[in-house]
mmCIF file as gemmi writes it, N, C-alpha and C atoms, coordinates in Angstrom:
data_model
loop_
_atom_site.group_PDB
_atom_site.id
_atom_site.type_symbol
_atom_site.label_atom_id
_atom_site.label_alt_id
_atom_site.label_comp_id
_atom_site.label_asym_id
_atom_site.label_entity_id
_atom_site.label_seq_id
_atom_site.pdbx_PDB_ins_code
_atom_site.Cartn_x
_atom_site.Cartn_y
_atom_site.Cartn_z
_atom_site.occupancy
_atom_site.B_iso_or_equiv
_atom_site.pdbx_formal_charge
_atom_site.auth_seq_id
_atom_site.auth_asym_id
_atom_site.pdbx_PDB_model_num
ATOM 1 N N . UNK Axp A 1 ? -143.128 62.521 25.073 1 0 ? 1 A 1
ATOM 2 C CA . UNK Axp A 1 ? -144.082 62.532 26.147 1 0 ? 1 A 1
ATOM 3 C C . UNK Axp A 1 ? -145.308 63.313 25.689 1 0 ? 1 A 1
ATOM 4 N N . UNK Axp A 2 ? -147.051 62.715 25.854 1 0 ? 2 A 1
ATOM 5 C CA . UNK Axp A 2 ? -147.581 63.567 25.675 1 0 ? 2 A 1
ATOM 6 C C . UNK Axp A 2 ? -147.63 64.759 26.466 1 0 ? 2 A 1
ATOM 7 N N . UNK Axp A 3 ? -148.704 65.588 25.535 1 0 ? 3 A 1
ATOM 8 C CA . UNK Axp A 3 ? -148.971 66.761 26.19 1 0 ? 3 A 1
ATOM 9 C C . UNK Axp A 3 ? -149.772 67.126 27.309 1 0 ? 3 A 1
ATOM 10 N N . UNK Axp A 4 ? -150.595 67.509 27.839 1 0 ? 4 A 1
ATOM 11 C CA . UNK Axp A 4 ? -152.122 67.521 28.745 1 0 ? 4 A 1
ATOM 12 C C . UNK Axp A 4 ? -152.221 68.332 28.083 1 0 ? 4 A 1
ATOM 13 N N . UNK Axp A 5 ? -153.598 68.958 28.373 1 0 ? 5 A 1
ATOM 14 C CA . UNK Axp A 5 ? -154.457 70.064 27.853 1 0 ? 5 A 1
ATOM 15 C C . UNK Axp A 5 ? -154.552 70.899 28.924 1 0 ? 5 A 1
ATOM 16 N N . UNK Axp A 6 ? -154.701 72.001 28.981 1 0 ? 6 A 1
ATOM 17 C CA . UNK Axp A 6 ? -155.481 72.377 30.252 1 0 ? 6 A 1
ATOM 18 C C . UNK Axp A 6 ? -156.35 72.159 30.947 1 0 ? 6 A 1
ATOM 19 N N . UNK Axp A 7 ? -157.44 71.415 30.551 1 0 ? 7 A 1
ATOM 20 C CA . UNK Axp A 7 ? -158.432 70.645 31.383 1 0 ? 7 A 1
ATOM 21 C C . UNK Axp A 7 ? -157.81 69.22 32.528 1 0 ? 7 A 1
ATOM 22 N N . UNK Axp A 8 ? -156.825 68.779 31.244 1 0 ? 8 A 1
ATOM 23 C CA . UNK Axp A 8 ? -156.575 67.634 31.873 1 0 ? 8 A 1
ATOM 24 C C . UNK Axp A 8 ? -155.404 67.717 33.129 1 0 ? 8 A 1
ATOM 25 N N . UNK Axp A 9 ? -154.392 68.533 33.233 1 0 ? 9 A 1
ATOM 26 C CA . UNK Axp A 9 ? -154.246 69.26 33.8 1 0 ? 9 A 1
ATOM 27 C C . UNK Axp A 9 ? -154.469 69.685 35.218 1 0 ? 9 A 1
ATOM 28 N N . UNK Axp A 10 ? -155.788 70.23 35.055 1 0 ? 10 A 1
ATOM 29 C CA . UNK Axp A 10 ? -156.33 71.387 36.204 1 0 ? 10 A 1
ATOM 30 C C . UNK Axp A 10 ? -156.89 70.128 37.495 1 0 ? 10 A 1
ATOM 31 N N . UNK Axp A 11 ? -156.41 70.321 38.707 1 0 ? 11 A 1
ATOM 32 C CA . UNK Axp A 11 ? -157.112 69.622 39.76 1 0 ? 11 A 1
ATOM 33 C C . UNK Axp A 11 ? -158.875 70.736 40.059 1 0 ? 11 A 1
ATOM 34 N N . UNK Axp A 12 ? -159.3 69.523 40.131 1 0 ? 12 A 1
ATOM 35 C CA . UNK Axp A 12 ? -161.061 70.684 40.344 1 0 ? 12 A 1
ATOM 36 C C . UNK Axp A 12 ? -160.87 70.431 41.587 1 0 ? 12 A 1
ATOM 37 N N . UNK Axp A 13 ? -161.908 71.297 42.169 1 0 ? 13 A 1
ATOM 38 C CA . UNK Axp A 13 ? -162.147 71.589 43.438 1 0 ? 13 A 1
ATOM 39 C C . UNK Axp A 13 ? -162.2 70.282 44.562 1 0 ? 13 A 1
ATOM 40 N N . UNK Axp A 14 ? -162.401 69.402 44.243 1 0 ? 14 A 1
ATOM 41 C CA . UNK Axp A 14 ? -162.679 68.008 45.229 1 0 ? 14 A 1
ATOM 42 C C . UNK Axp A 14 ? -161.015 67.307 45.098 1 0 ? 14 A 1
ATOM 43 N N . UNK Axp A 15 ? -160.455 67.298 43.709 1 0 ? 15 A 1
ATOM 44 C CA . UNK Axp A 15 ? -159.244 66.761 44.039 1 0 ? 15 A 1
ATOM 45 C C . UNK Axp A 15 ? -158.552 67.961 44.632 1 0 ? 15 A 1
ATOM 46 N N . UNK Axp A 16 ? -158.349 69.352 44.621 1 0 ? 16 A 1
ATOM 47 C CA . UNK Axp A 16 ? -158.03 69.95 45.104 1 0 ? 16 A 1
ATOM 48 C C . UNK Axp A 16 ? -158.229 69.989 46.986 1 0 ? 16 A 1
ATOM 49 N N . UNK Axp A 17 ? -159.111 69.836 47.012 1 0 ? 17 A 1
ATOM 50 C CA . UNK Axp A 17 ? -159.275 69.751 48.673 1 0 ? 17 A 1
ATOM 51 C C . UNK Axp A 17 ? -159.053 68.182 49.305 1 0 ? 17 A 1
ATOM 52 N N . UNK Axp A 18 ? -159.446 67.216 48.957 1 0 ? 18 A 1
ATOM 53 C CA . UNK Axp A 18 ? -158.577 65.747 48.967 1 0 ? 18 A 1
ATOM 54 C C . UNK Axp A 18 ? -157.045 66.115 49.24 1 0 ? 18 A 1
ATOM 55 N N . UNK Axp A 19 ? -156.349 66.879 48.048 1 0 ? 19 A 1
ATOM 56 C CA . UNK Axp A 19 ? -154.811 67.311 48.418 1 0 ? 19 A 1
ATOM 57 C C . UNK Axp A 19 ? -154.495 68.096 49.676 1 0 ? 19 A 1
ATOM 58 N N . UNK Axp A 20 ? -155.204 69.196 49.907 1 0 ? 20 A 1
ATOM 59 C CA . UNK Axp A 20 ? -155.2 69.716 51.052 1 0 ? 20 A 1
ATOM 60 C C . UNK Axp A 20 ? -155.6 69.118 52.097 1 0 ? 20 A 1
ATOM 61 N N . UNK Axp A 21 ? -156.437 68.182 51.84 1 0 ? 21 A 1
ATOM 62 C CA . UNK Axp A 21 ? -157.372 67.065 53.624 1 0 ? 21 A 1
ATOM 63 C C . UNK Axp A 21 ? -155.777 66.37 53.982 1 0 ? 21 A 1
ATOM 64 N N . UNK Axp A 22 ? -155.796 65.175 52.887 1 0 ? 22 A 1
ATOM 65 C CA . UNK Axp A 22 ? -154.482 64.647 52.737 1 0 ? 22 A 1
ATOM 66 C C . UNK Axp A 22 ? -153.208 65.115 53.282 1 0 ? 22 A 1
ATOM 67 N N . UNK Axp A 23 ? -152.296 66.467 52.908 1 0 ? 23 A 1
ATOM 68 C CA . UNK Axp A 23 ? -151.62 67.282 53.22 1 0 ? 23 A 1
ATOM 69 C C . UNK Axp A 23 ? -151.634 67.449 54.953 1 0 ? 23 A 1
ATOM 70 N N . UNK Axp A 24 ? -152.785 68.172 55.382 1 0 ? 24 A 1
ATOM 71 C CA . UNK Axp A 24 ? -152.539 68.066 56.487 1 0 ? 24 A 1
ATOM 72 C C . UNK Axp A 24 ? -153.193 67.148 57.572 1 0 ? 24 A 1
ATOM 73 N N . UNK Axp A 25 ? -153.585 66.015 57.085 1 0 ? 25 A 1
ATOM 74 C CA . UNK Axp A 25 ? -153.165 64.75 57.752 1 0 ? 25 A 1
ATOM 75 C C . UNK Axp A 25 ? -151.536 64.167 58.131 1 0 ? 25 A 1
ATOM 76 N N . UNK Axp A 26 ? -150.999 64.511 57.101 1 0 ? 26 A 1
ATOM 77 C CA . UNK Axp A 26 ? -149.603 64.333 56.945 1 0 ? 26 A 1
ATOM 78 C C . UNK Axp A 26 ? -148.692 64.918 57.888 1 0 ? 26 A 1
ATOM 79 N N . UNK Axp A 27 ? -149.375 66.257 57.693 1 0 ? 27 A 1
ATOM 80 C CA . UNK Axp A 27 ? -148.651 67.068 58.712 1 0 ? 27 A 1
ATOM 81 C C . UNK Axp A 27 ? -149.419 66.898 60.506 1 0 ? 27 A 1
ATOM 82 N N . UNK Axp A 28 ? -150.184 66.734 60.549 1 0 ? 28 A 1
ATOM 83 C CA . UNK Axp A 28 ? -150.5 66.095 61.903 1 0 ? 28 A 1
ATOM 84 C C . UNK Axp A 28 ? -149.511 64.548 62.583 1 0 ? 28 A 1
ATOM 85 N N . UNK Axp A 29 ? -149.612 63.931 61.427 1 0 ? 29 A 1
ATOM 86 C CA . UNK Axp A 29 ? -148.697 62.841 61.822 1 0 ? 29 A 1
ATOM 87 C C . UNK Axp A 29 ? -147.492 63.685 62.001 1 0 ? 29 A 1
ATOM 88 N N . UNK Axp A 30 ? -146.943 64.077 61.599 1 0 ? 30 A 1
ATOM 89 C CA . UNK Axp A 30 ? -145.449 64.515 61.398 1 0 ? 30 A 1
ATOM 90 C C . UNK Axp A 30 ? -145.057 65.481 63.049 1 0 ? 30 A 1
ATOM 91 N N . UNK Axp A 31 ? -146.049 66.107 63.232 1 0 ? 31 A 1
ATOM 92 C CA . UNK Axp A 31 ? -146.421 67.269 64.34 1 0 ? 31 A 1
ATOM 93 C C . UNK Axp A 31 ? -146.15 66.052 65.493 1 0 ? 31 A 1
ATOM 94 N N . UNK Axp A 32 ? -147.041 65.179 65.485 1 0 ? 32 A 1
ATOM 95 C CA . UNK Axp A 32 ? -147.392 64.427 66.749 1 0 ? 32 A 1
ATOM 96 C C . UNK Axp A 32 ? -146.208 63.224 66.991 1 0 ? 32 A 1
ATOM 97 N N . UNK Axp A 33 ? -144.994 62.93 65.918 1 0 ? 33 A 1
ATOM 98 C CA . UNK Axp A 33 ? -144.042 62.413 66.06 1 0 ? 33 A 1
ATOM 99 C C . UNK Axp A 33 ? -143.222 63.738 67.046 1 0 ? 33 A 1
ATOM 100 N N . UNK Axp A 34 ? -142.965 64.992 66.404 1 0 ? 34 A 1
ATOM 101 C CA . UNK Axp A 34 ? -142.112 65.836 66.734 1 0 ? 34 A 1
ATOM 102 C C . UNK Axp A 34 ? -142.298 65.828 68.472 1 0 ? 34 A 1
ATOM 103 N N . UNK Axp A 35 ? -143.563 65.971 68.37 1 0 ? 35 A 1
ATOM 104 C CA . UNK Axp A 35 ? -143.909 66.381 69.82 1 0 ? 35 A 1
ATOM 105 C C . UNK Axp A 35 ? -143.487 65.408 70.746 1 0 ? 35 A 1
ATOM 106 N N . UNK Axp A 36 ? -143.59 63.819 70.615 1 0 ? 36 A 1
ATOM 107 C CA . UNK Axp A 36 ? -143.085 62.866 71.107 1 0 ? 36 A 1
ATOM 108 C C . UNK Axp A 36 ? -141.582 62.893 71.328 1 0 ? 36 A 1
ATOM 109 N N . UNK Axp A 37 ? -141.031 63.145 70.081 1 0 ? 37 A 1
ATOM 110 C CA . UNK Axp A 37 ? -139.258 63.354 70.148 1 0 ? 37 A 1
ATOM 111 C C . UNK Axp A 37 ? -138.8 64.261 70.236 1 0 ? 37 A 1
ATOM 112 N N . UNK Axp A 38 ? -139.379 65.68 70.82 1 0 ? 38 A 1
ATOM 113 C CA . UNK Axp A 38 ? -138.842 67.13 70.862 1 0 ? 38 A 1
ATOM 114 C C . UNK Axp A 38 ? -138.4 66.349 72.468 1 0 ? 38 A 1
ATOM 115 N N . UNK Axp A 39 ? -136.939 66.842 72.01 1 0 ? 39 A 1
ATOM 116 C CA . UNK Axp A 39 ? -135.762 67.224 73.121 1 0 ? 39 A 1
ATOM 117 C C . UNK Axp A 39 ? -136.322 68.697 74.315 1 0 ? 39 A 1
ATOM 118 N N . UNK Axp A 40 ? -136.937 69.196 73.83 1 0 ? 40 A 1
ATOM 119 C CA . UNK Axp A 40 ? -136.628 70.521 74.92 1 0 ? 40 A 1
ATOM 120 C C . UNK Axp A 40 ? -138.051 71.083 75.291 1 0 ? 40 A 1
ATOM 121 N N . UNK Axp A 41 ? -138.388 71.062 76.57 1 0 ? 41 A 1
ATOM 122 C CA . UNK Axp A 41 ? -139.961 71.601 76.705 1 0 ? 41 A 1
ATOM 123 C C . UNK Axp A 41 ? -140.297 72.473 75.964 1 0 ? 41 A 1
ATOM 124 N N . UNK Axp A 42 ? -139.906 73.692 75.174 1 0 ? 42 A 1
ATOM 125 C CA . UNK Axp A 42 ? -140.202 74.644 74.512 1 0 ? 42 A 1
ATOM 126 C C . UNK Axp A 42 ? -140.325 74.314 73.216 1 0 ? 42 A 1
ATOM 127 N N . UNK Axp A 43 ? -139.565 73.151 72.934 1 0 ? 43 A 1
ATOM 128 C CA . UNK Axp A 43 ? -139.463 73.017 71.204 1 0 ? 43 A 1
ATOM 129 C C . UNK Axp A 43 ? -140.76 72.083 71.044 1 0 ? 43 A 1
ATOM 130 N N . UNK Axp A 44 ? -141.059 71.039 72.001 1 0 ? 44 A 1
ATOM 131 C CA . UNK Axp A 44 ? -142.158 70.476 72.154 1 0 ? 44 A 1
ATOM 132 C C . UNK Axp A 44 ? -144.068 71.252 72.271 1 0 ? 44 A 1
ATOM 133 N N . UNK Axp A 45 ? -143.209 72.353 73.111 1 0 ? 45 A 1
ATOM 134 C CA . UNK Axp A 45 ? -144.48 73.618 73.11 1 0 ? 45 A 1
ATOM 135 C C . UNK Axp A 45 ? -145.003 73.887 71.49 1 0 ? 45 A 1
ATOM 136 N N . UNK Axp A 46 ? -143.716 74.782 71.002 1 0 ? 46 A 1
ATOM 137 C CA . UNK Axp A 46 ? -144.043 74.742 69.688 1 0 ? 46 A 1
ATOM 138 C C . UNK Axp A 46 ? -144.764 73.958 69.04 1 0 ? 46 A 1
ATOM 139 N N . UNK Axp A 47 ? -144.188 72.786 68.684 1 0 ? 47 A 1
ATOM 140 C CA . UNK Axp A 47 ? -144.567 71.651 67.866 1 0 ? 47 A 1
ATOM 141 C C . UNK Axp A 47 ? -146.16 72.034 68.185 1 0 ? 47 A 1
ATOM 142 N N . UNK Axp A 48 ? -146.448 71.765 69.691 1 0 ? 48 A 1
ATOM 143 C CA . UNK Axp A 48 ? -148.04 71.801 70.162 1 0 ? 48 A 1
ATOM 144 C C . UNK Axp A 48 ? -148.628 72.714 69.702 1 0 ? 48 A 1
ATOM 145 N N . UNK Axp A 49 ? -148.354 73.981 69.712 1 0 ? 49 A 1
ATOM 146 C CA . UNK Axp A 49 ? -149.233 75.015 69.06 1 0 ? 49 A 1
ATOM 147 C C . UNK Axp A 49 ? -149.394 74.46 67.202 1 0 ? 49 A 1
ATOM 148 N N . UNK Axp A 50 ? -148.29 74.093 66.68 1 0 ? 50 A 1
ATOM 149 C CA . UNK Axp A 50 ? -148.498 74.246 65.106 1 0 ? 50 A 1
ATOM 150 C C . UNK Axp A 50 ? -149.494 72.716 64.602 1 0 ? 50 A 1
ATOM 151 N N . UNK Axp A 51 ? -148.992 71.9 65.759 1 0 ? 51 A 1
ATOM 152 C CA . UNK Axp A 51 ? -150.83 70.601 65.695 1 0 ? 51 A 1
ATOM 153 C C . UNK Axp A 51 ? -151.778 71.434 65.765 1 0 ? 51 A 1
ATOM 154 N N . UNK Axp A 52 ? -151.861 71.929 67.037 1 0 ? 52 A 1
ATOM 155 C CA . UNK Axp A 52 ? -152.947 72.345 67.368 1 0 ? 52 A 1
ATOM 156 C C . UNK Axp A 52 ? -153.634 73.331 65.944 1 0 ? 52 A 1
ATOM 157 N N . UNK Axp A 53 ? -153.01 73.956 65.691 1 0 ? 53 A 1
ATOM 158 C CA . UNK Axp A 53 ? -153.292 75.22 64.175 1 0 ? 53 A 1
ATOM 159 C C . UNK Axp A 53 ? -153.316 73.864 63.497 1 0 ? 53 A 1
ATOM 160 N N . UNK Axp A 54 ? -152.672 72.655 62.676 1 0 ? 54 A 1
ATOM 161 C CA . UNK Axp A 54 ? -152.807 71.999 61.789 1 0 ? 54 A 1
ATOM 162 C C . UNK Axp A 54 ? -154.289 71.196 61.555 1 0 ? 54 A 1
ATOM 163 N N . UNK Axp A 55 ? -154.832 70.526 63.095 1 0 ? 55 A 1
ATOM 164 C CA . UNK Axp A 55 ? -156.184 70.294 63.404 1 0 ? 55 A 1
ATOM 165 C C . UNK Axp A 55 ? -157.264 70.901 63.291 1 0 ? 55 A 1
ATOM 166 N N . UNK Axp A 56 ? -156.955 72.358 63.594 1 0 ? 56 A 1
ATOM 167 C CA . UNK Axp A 56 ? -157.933 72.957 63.008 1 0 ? 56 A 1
ATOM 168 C C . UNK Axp A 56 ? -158.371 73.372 61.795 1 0 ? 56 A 1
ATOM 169 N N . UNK Axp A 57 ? -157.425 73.272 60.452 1 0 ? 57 A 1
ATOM 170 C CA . UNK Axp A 57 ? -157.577 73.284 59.463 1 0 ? 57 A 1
ATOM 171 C C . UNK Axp A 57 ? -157.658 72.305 58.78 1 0 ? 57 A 1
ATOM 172 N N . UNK Axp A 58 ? -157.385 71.149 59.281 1 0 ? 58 A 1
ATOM 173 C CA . UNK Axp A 58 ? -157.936 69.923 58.769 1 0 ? 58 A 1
ATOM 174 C C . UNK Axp A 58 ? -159.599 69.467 59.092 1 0 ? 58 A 1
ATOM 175 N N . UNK Axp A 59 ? -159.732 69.751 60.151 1 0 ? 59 A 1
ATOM 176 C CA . UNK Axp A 59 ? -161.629 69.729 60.648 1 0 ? 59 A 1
ATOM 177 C C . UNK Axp A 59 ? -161.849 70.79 59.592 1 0 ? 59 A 1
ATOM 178 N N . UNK Axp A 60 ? -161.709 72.119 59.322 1 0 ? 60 A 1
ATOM 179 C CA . UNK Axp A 60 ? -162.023 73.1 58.33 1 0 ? 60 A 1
ATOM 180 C C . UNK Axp A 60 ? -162.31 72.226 57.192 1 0 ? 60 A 1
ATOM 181 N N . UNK Axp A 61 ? -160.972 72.289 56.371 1 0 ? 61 A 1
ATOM 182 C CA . UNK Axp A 61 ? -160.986 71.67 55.2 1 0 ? 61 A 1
ATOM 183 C C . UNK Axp A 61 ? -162.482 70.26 55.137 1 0 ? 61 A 1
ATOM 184 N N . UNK Axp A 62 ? -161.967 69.108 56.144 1 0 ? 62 A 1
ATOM 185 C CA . UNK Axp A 62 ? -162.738 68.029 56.234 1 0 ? 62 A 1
ATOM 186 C C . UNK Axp A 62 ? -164.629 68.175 56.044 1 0 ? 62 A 1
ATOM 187 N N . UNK Axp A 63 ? -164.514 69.331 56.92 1 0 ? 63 A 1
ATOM 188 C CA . UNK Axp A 63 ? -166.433 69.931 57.279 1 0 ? 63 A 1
ATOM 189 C C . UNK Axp A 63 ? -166.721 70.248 56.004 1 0 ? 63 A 1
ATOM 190 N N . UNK Axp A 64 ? -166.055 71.367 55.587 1 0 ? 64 A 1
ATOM 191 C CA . UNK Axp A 64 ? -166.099 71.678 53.775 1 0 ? 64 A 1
ATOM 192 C C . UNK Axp A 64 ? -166.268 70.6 52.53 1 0 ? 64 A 1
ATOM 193 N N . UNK Axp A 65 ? -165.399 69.296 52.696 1 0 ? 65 A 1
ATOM 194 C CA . UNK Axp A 65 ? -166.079 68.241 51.688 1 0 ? 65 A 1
ATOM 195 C C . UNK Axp A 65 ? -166.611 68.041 52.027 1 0 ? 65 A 1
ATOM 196 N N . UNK Axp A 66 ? -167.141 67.744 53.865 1 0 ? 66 A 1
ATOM 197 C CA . UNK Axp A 66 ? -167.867 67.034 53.774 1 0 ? 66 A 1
ATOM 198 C C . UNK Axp A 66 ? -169.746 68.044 53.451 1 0 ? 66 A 1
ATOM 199 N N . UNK Axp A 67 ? -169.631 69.254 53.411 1 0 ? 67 A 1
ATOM 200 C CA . UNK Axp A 67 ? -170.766 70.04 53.433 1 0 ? 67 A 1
ATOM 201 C C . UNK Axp A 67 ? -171.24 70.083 52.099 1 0 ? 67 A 1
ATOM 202 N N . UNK Axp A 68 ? -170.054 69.587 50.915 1 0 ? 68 A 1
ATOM 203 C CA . UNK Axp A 68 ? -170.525 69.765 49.113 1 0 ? 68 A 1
ATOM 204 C C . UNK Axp A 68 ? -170.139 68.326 48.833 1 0 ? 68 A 1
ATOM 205 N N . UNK Axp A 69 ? -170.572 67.465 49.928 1 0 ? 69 A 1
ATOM 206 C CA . UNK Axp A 69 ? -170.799 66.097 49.804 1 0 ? 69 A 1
ATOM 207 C C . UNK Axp A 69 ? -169.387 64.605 49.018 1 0 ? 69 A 1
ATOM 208 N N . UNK Axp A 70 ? -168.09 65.579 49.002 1 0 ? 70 A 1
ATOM 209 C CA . UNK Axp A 70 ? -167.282 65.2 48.765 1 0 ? 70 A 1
ATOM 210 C C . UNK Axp A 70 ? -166.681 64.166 49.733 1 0 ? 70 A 1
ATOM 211 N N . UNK Axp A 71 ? -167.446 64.335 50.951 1 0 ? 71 A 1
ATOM 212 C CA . UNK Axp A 71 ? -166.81 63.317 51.854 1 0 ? 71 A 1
ATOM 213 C C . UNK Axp A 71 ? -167.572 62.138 52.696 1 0 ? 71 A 1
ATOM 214 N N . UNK Axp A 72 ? -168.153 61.66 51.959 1 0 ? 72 A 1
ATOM 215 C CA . UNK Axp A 72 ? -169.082 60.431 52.598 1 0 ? 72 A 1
ATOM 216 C C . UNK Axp A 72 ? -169.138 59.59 53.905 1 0 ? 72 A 1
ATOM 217 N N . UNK Axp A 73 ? -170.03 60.124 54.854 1 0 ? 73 A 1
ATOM 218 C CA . UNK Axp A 73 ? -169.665 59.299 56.056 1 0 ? 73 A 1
ATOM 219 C C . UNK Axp A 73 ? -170.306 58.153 56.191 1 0 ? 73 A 1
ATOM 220 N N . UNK Axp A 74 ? -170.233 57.072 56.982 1 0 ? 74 A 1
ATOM 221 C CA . UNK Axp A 74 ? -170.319 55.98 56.819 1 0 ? 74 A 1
ATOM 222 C C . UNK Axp A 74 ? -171.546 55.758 58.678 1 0 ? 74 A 1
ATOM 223 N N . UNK Axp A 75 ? -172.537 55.734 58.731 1 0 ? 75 A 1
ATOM 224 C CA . UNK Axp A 75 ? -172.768 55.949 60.232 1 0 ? 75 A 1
ATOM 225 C C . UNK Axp A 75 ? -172.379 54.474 60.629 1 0 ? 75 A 1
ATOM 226 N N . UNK Axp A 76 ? -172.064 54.671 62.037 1 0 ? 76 A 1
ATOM 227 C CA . UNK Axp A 76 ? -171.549 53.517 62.466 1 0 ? 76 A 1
ATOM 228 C C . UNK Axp A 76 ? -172.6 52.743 63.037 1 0 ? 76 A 1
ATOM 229 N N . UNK Axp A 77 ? -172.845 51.49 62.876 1 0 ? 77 A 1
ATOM 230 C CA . UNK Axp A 77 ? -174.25 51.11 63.59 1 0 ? 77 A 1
ATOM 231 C C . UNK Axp A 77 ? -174.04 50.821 65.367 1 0 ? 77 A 1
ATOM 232 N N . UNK Axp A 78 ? -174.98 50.986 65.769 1 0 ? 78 A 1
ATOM 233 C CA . UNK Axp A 78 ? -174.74 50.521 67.393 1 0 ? 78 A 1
ATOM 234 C C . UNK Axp A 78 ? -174.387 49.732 68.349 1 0 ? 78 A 1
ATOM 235 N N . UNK Axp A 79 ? -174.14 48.077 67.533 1 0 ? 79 A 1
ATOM 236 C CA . UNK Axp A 79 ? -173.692 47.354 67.703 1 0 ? 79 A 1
ATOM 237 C C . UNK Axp A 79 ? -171.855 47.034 67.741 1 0 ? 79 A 1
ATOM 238 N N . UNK Axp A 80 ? -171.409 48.231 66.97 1 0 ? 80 A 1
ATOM 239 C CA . UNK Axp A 80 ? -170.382 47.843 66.045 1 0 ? 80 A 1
ATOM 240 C C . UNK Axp A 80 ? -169.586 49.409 67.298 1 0 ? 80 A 1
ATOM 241 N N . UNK Axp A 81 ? -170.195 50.727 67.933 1 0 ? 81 A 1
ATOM 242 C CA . UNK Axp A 81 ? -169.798 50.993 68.62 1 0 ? 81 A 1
ATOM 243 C C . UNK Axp A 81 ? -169.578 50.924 70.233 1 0 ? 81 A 1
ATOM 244 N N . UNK Axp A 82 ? -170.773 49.815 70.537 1 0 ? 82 A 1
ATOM 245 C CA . UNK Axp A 82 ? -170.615 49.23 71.8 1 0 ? 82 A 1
ATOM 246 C C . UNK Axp A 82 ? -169.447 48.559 71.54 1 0 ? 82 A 1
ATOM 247 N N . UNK Axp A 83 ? -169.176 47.213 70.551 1 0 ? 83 A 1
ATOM 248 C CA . UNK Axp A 83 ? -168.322 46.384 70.931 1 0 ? 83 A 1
ATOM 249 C C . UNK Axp A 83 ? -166.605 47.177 71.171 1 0 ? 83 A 1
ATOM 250 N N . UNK Axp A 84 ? -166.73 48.116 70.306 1 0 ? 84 A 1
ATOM 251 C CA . UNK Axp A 84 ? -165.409 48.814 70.255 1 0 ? 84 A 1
ATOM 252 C C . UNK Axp A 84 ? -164.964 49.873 71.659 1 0 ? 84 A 1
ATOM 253 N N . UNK Axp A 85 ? -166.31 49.759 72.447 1 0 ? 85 A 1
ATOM 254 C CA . UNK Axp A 85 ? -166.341 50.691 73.687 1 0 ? 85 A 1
ATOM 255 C C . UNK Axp A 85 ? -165.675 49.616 74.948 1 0 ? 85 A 1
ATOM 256 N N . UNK Axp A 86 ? -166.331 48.503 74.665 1 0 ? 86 A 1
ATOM 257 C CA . UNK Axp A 86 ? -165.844 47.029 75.616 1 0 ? 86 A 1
ATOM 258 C C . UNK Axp A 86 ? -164.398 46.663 75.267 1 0 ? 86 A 1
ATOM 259 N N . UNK Axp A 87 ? -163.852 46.527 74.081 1 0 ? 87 A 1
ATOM 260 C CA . UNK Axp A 87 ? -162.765 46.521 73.424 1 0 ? 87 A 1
ATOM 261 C C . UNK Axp A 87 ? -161.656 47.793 74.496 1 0 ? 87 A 1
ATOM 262 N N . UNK Axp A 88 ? -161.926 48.843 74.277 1 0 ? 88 A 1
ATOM 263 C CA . UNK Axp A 88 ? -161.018 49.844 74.998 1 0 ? 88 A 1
ATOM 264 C C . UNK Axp A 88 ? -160.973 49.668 76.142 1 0 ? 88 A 1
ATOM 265 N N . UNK Axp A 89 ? -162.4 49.362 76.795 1 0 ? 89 A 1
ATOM 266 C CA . UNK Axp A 89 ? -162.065 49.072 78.18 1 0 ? 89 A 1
ATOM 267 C C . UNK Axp A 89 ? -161.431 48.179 78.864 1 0 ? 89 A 1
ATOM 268 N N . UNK Axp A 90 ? -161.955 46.72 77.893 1 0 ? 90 A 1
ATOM 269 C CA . UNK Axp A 90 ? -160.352 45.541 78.365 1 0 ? 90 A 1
ATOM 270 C C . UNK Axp A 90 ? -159.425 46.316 78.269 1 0 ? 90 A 1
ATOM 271 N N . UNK Axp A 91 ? -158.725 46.729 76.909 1 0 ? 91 A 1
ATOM 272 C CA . UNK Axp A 91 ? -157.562 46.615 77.024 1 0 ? 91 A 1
ATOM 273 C C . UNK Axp A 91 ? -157.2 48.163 78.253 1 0 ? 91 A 1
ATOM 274 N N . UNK Axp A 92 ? -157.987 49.037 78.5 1 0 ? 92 A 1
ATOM 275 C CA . UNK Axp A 92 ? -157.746 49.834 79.673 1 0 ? 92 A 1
ATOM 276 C C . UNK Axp A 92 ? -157.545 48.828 81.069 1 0 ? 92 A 1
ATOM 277 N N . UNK Axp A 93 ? -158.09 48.171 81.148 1 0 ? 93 A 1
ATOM 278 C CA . UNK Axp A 93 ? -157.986 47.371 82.541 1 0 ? 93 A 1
ATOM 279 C C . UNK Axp A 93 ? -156.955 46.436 82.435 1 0 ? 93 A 1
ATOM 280 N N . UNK Axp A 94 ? -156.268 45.803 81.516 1 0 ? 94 A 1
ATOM 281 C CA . UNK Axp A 94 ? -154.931 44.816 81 1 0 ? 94 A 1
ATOM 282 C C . UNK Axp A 94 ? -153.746 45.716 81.053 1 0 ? 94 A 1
ATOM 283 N N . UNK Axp A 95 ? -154.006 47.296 80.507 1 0 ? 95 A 1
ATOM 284 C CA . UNK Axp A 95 ? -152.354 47.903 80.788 1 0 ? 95 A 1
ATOM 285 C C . UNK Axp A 95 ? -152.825 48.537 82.406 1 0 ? 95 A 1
ATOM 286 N N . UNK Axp A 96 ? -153.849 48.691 82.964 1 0 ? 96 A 1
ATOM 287 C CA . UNK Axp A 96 ? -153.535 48.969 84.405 1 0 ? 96 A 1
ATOM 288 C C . UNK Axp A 96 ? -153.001 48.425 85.099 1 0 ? 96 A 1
ATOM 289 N N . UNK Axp A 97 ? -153.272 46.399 85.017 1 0 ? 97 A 1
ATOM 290 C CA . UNK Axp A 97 ? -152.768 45.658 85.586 1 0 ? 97 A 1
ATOM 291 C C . UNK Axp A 97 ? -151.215 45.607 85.895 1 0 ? 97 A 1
ATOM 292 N N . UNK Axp A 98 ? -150.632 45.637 84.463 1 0 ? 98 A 1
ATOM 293 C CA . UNK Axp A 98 ? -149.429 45.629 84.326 1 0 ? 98 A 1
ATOM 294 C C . UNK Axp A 98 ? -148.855 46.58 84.61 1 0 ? 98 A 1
């Protein structure tokens, strides 16, 4: 097997925080299953506080690439967020029905 070098190796700072964005995305999903399937109001409490702490360090982390330009946003044009605003609202008025 080769070797790496130490350069090759080393995560720099952008794959490094990608791992961490990543990471606790993961753990948000994972949080927001628990919370759904926590058996016991208290264990569900929990769960809620450690999202709640996981969200906020994911907006952290996220603001941070995105402030040393590691994280490219895409603006959405205006057309493209009306239709998706009409979109929610059918389907809001289709599960009221039912």
């Amino acid at each position: 097997m080769a070797k790496l070098c130490k350069k090759e190796s080393s995560l720099n700072e952008k794959d490094s925080l990608t791992d961490m964005l990543n990471t606790e995305k993961m753990l948000l999903d994972s949080y927001a299953l628990a919370i759904k399937e926590g058996s016991s109001k208290s264990l569900r409490s929990r769960f809620m506080s450690h999202f709640t702490k996981a969200q906020e360090d994911q907006f952290t982390i996220f603001s941070e690439m995105k402030d040393k330009g590691y994280y490219q946003l895409m603006p959405a044009e205006k057309q493209m967020i009306d239709q998706k605003s009409e979109d929610f609202i059918k389907m809001r008025k289709e599960m009221a029905q039912n």
